[in-house]
C-alpha positions in Angstrom: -15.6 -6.5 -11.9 -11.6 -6.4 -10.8 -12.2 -3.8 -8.3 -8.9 -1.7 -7.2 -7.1 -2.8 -3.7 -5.6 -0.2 -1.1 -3.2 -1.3 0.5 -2.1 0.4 3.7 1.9 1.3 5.1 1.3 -2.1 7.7 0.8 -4.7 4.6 3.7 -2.8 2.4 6.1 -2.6 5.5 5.5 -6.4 6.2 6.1 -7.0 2.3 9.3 -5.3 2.0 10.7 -6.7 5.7 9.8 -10.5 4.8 11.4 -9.6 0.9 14.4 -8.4 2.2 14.9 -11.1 4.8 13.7 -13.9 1.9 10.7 -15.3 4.2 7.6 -15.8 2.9 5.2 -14.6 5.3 1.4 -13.0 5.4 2.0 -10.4 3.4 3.9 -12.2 0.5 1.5 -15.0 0.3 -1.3 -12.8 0.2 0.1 -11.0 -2.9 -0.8 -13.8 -5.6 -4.2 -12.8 -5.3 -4.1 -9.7 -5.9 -2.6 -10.4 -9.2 -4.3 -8.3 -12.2 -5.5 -6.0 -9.6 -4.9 -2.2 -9.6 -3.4 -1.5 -6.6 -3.8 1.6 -4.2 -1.9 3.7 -1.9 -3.8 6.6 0.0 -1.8 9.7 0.6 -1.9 8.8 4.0 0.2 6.1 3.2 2.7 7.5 1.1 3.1 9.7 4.4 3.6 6.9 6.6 6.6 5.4 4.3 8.3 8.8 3.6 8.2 9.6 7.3 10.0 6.0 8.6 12.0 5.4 5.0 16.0 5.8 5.9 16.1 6.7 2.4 13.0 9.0 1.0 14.3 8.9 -2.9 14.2 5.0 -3.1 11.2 4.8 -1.2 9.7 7.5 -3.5 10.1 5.3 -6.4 9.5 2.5 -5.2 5.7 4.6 -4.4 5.7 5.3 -8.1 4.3 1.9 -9.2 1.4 2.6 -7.0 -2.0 4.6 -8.3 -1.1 7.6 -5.4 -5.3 7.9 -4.5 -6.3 11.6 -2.9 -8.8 11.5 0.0 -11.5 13.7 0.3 -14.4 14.5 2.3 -16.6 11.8 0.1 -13.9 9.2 0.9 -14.2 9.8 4.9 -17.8 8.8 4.6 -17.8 6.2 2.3 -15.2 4.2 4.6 -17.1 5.0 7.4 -19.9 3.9 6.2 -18.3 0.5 5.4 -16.8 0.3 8.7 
């Protein structure tokens, strides 16, 4: 099964800071594998990137190719239990 991948505001900060400076560091090498992957933002993330973003618009689309995942109670516990 090609189970979905959240990624947090740490791993897409890191990703746009090595893009923008053309290094190819942690976070860009780890994106290969993560290739036919649906990948995940929490609305705590979006948060994160709206809150530090010098511009919110571009930063809100660049959110859009994201799945934008709600968290709920159920969500709490099933991380914590994982944790």
């Amino acid at each position: 099964m090609n189970r979905p991948v959240l990624l947090d505001a740490s791993f897409l900060i890191a990703l746009e800071r090595e893009t923008a400076a053309g290094v190819s560091g942690p976070a860009r090498r780890f994106l290969p594998s993560l290739r036919g992957r649906r990948l995940v933002v929490s609305v705590v993330t979006v948060e994160e990137l709206l809150e530090g973003a010098v511009d919110e618009a571009a930063a809100w689309t660049s959110l859009q190719r994201f799945t934008i995942q709600g968290i709920q109670l159920a969500q709490a516990r099933r991380c914590a239990l994982l944790q």
